[in-house]
N, CA, C and O atoms as a CHARMM CRD file, in Angstrom:
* protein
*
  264
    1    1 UNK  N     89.56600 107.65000 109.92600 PROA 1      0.00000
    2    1 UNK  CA    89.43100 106.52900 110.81100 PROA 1      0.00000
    3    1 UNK  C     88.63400 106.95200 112.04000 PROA 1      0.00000
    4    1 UNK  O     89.17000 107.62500 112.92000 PROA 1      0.00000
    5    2 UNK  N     87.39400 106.57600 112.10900 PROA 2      0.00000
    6    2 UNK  CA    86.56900 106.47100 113.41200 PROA 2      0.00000
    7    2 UNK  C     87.29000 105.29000 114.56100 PROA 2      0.00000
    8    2 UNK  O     87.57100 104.09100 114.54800 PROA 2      0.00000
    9    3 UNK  N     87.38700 106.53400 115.59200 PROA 3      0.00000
   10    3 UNK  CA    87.74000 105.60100 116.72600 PROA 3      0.00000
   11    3 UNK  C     87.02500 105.23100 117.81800 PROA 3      0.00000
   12    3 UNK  O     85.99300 105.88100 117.98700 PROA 3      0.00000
   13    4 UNK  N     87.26600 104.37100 118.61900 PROA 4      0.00000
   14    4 UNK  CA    85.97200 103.64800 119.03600 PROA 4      0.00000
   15    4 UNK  C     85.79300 104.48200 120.40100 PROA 4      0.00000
   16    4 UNK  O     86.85300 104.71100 120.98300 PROA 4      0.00000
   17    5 UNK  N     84.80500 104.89700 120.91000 PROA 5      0.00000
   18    5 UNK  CA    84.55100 105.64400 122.12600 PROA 5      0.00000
   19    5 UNK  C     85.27500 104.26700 123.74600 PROA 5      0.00000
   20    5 UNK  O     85.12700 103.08200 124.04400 PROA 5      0.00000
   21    6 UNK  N     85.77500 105.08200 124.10500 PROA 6      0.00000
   22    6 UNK  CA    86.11400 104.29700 125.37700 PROA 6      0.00000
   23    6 UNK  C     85.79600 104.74700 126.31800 PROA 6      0.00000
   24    6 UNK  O     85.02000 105.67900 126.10300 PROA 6      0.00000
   25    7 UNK  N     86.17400 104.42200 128.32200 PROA 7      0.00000
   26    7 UNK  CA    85.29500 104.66000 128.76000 PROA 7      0.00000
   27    7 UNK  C     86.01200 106.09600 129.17500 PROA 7      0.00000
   28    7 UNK  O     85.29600 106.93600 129.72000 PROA 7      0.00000
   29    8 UNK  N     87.28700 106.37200 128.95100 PROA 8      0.00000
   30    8 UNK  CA    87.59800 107.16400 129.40800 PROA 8      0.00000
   31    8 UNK  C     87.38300 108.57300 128.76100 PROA 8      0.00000
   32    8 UNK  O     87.43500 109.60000 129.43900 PROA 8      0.00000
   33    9 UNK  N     87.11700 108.56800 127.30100 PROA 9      0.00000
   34    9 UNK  CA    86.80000 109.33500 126.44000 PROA 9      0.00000
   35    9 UNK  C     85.29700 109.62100 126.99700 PROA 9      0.00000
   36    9 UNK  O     84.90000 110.73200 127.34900 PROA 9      0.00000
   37   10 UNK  N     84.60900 108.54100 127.01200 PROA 10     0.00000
   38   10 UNK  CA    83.22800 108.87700 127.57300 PROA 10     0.00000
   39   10 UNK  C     82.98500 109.76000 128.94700 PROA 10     0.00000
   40   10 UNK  O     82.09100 110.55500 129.23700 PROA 10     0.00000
   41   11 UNK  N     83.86500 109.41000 129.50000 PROA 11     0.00000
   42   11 UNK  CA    84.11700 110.13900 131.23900 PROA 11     0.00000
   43   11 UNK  C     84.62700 111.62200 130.89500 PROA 11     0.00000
   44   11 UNK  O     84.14100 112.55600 131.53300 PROA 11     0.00000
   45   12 UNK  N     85.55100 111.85600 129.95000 PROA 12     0.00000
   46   12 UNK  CA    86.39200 113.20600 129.54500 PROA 12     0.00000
   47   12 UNK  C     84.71600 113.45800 128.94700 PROA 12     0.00000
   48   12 UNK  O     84.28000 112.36600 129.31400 PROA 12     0.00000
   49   13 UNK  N     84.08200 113.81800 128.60100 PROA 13     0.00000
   50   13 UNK  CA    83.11500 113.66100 127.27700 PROA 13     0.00000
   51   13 UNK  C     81.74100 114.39000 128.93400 PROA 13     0.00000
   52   13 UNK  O     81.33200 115.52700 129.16700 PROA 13     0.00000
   53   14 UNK  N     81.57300 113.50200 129.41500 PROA 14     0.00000
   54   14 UNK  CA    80.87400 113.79000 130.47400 PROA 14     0.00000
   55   14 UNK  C     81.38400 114.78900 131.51100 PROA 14     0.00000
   56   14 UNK  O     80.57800 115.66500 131.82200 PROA 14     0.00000
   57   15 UNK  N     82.53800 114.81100 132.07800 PROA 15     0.00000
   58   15 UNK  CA    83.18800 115.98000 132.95400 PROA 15     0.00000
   59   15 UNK  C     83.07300 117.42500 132.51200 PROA 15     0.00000
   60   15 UNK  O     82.89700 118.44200 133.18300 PROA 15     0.00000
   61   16 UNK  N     83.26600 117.19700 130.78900 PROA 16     0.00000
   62   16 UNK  CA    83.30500 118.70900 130.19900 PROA 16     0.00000
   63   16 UNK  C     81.91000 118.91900 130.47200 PROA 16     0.00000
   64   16 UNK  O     81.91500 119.82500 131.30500 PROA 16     0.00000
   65   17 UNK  N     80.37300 118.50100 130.17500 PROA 17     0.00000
   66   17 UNK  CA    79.33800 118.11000 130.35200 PROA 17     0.00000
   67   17 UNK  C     78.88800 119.03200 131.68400 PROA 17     0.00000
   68   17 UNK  O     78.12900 120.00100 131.71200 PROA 17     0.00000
   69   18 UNK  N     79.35000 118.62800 132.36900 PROA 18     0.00000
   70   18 UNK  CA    79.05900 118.99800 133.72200 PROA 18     0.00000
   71   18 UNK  C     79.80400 120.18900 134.27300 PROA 18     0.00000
   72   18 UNK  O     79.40000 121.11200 134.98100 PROA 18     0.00000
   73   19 UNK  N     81.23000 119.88300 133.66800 PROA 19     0.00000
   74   19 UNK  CA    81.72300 121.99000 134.36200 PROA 19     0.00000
   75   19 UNK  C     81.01400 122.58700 133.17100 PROA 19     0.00000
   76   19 UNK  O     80.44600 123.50600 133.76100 PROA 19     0.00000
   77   20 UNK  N     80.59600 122.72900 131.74000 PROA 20     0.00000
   78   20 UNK  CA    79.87100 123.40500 131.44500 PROA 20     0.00000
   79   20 UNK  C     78.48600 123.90000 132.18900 PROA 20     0.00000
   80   20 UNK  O     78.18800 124.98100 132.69600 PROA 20     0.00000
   81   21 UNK  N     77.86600 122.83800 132.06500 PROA 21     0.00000
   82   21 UNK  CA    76.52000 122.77700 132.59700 PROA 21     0.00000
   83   21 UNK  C     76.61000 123.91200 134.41800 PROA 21     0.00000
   84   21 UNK  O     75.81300 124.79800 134.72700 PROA 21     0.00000
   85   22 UNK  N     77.55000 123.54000 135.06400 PROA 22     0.00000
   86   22 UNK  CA    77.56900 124.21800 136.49700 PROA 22     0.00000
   87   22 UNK  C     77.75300 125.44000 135.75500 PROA 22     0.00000
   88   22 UNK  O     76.76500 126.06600 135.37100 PROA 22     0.00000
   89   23 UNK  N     79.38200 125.99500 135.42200 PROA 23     0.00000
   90   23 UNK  CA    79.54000 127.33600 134.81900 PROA 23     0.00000
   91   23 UNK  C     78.56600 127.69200 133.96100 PROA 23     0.00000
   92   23 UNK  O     78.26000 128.71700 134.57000 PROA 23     0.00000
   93   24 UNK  N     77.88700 127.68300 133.11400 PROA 24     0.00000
   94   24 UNK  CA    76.63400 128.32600 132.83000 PROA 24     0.00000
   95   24 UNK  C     75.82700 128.71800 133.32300 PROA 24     0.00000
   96   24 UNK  O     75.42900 129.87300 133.16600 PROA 24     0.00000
   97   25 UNK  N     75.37300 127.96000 134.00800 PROA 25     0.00000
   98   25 UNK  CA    74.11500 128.00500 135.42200 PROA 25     0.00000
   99   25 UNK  C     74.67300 129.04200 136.10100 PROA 25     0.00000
  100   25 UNK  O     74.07800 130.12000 136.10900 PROA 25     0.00000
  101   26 UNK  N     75.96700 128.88400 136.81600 PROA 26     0.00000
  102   26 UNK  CA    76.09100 130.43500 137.62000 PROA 26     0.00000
  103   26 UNK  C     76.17800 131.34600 136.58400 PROA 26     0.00000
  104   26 UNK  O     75.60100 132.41600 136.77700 PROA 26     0.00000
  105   27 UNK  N     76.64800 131.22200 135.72600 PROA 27     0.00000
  106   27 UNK  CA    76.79100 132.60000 134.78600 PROA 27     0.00000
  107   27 UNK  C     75.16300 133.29900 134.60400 PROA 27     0.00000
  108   27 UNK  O     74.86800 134.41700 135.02500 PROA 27     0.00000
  109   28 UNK  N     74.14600 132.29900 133.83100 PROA 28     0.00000
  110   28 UNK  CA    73.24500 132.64800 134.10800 PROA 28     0.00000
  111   28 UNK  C     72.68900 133.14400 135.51800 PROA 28     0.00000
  112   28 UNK  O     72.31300 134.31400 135.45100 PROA 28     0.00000
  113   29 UNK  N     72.59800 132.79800 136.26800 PROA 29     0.00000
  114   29 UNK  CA    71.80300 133.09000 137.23600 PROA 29     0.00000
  115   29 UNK  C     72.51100 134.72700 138.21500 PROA 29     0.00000
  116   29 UNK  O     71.80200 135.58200 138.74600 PROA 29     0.00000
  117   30 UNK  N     73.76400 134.71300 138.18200 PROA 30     0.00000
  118   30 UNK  CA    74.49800 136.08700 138.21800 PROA 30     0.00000
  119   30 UNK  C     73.63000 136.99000 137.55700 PROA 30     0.00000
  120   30 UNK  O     73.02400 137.82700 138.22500 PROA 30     0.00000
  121   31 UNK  N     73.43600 136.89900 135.82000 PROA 31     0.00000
  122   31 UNK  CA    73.33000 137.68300 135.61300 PROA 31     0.00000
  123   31 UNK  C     71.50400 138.07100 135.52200 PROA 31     0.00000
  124   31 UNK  O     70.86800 139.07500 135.19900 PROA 31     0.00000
  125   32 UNK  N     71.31500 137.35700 135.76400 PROA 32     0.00000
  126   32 UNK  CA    69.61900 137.28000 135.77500 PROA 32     0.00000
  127   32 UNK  C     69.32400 138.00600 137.23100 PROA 32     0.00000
  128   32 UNK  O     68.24300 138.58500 137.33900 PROA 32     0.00000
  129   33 UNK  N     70.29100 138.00300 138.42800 PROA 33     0.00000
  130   33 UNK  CA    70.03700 138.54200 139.64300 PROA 33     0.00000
  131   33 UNK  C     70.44700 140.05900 139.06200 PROA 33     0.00000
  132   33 UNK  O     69.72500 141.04900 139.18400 PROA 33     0.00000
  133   34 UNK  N     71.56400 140.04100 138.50100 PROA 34     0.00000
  134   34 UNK  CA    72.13300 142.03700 138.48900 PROA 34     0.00000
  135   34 UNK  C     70.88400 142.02400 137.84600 PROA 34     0.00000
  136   34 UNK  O     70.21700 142.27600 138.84900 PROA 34     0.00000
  137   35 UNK  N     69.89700 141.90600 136.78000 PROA 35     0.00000
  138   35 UNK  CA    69.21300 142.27800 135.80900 PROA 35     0.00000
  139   35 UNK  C     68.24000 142.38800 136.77900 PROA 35     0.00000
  140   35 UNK  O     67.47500 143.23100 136.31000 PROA 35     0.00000
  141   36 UNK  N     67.86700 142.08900 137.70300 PROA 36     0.00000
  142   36 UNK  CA    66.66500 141.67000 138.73700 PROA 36     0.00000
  143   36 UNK  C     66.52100 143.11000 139.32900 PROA 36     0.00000
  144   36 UNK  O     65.64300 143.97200 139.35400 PROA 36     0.00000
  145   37 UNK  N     68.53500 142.88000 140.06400 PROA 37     0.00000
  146   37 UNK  CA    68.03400 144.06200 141.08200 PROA 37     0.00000
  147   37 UNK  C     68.39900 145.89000 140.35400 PROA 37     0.00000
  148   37 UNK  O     68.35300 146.89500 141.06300 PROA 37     0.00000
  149   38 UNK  N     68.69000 145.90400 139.05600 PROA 38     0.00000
  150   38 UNK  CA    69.11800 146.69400 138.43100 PROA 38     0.00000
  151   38 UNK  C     67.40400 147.25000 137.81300 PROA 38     0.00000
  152   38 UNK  O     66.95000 148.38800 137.92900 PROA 38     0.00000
  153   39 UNK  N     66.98700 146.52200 137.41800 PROA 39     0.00000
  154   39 UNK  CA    65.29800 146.71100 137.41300 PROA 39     0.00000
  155   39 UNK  C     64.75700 147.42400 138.49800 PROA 39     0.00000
  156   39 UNK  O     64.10700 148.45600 138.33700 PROA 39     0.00000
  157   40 UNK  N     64.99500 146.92000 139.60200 PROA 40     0.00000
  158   40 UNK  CA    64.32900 147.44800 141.06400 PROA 40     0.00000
  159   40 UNK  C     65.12900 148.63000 141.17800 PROA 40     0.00000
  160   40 UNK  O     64.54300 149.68300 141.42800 PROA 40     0.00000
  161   41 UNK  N     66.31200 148.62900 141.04400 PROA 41     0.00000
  162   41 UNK  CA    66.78600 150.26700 141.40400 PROA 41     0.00000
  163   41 UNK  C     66.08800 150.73100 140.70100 PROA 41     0.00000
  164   41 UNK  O     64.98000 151.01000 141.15900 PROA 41     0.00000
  165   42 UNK  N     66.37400 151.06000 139.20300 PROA 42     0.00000
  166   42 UNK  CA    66.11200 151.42000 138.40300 PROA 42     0.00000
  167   42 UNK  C     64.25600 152.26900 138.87400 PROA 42     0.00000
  168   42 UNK  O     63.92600 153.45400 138.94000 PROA 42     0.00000
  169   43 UNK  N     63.67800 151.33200 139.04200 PROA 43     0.00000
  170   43 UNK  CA    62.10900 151.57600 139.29900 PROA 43     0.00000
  171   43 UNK  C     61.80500 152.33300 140.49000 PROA 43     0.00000
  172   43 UNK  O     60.75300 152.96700 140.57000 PROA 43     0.00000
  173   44 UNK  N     62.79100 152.30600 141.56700 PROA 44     0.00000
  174   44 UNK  CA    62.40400 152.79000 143.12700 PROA 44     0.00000
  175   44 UNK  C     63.50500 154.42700 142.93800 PROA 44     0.00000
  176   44 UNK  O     63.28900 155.49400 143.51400 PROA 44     0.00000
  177   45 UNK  N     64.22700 154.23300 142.32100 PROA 45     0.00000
  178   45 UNK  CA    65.01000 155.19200 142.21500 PROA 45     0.00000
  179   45 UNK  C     64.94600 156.72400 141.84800 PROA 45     0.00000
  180   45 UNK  O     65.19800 157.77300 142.44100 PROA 45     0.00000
  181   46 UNK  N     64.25100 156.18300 139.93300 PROA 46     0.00000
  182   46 UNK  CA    64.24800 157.14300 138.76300 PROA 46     0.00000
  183   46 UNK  C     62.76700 157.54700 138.81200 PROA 46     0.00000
  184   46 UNK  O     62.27100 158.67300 138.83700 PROA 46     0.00000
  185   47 UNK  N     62.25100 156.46600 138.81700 PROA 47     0.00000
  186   47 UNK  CA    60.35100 156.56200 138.94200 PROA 47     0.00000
  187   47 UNK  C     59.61500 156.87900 139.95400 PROA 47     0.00000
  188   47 UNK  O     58.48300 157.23400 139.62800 PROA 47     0.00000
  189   48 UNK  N     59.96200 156.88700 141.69600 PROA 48     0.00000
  190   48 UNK  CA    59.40600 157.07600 142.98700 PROA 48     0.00000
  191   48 UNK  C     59.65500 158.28900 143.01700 PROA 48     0.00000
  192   48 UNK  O     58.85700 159.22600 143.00100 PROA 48     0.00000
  193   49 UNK  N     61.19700 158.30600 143.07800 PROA 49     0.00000
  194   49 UNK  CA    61.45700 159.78700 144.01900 PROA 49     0.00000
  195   49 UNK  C     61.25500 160.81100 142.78000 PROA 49     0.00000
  196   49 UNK  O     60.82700 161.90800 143.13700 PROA 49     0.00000
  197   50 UNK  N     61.46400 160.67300 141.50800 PROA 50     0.00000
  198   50 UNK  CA    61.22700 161.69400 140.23800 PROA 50     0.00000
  199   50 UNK  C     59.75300 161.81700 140.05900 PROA 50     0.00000
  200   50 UNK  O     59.46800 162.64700 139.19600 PROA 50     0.00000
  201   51 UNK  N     58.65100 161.19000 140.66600 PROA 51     0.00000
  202   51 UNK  CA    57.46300 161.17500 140.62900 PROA 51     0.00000
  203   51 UNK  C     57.20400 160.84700 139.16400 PROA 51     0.00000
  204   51 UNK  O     55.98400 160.71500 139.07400 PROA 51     0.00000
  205   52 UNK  N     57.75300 160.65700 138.00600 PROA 52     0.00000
  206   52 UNK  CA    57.55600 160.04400 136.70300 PROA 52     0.00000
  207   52 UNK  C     56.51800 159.16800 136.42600 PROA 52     0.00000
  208   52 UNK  O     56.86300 157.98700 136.45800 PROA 52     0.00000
  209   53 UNK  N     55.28500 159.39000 136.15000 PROA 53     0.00000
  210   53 UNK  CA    54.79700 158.20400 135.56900 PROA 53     0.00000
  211   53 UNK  C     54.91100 157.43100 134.36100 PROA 53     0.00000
  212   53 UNK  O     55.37000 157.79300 133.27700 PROA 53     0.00000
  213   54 UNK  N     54.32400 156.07400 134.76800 PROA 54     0.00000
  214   54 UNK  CA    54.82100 154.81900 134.35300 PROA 54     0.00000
  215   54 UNK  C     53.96400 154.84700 133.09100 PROA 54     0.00000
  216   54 UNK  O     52.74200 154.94300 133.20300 PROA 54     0.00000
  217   55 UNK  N     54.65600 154.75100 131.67300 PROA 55     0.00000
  218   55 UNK  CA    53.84200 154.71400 130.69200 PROA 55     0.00000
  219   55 UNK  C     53.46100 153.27000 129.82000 PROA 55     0.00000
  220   55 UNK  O     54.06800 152.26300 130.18400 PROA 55     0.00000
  221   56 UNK  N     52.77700 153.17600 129.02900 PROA 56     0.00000
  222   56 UNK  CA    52.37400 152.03500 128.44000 PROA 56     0.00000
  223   56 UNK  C     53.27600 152.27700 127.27000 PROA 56     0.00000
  224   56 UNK  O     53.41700 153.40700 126.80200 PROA 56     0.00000
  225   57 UNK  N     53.92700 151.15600 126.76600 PROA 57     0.00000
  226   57 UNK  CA    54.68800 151.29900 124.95200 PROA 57     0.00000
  227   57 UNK  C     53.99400 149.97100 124.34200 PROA 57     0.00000
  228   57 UNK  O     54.13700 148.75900 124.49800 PROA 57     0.00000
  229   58 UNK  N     53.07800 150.90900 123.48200 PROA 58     0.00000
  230   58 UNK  CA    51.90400 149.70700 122.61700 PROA 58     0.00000
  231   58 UNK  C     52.36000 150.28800 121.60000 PROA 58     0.00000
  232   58 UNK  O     53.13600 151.24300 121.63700 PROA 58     0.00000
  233   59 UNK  N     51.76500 149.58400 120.26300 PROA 59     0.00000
  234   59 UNK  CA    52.36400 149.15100 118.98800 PROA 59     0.00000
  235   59 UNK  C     52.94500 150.49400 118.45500 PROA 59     0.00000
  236   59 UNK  O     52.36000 151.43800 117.92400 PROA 59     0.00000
  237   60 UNK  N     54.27400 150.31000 118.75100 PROA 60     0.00000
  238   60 UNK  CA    55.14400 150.87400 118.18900 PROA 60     0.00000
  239   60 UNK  C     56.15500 149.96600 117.46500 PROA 60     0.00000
  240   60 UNK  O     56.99900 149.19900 117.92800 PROA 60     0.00000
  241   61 UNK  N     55.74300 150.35100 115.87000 PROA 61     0.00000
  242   61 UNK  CA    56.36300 149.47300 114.85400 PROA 61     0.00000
  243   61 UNK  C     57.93600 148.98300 115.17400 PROA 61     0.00000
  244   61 UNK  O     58.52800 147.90500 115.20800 PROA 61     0.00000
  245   62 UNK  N     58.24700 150.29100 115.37400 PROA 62     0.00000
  246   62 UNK  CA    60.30500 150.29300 115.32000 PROA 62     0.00000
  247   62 UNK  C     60.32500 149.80600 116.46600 PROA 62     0.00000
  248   62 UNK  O     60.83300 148.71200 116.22200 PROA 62     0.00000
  249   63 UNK  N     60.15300 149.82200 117.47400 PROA 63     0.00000
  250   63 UNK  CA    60.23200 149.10200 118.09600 PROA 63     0.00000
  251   63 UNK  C     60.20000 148.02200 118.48100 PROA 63     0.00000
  252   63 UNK  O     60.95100 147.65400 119.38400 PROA 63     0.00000
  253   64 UNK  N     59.18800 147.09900 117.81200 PROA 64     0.00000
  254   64 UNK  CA    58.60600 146.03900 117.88800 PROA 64     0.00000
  255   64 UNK  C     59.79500 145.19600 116.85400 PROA 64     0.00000
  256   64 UNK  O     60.20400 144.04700 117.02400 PROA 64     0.00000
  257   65 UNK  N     60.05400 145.83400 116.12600 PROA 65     0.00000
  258   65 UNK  CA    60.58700 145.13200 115.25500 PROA 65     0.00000
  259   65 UNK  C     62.58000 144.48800 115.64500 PROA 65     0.00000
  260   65 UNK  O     63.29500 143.48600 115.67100 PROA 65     0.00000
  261   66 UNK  N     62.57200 146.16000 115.89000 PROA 66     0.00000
  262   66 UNK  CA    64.22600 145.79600 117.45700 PROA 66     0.00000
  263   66 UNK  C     64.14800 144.64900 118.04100 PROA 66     0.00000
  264   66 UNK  O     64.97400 144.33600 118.89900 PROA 66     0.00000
């Protein structure tokens, strides 16, 4: 038995809608900032003060394929 959408089902239906939609968004964007500034350490850190240069990774099969 299909039941008929009402408005309150529609409103429950939309609320979930929207705390998803917010909680995602911060989730994303959290983790897109650690990834940001974890990059920048990462680069000013291991690569400046170790004097390491910065290499190119071109076609490397196994890799590419990861």
């Amino acid at each position: 038995m299909i039941l008929p959408i009402t408005d309150y089902s529609l409103q429950n239906i939309i609320h979930v809608h929207n705390f998803l939609l917010k909680n995602l968004t911060l989730i994303f964007l959290v983790v897109f900032i650690v990834f940001i500034l974890t990059s920048y350490f990462f680069r000013i850190h291991y690569l400046k003060e170790k004097k390491i240069e910065q290499y190119q990774i071109t076609h490397n099969a196994p890799l590419e394929i990861f």
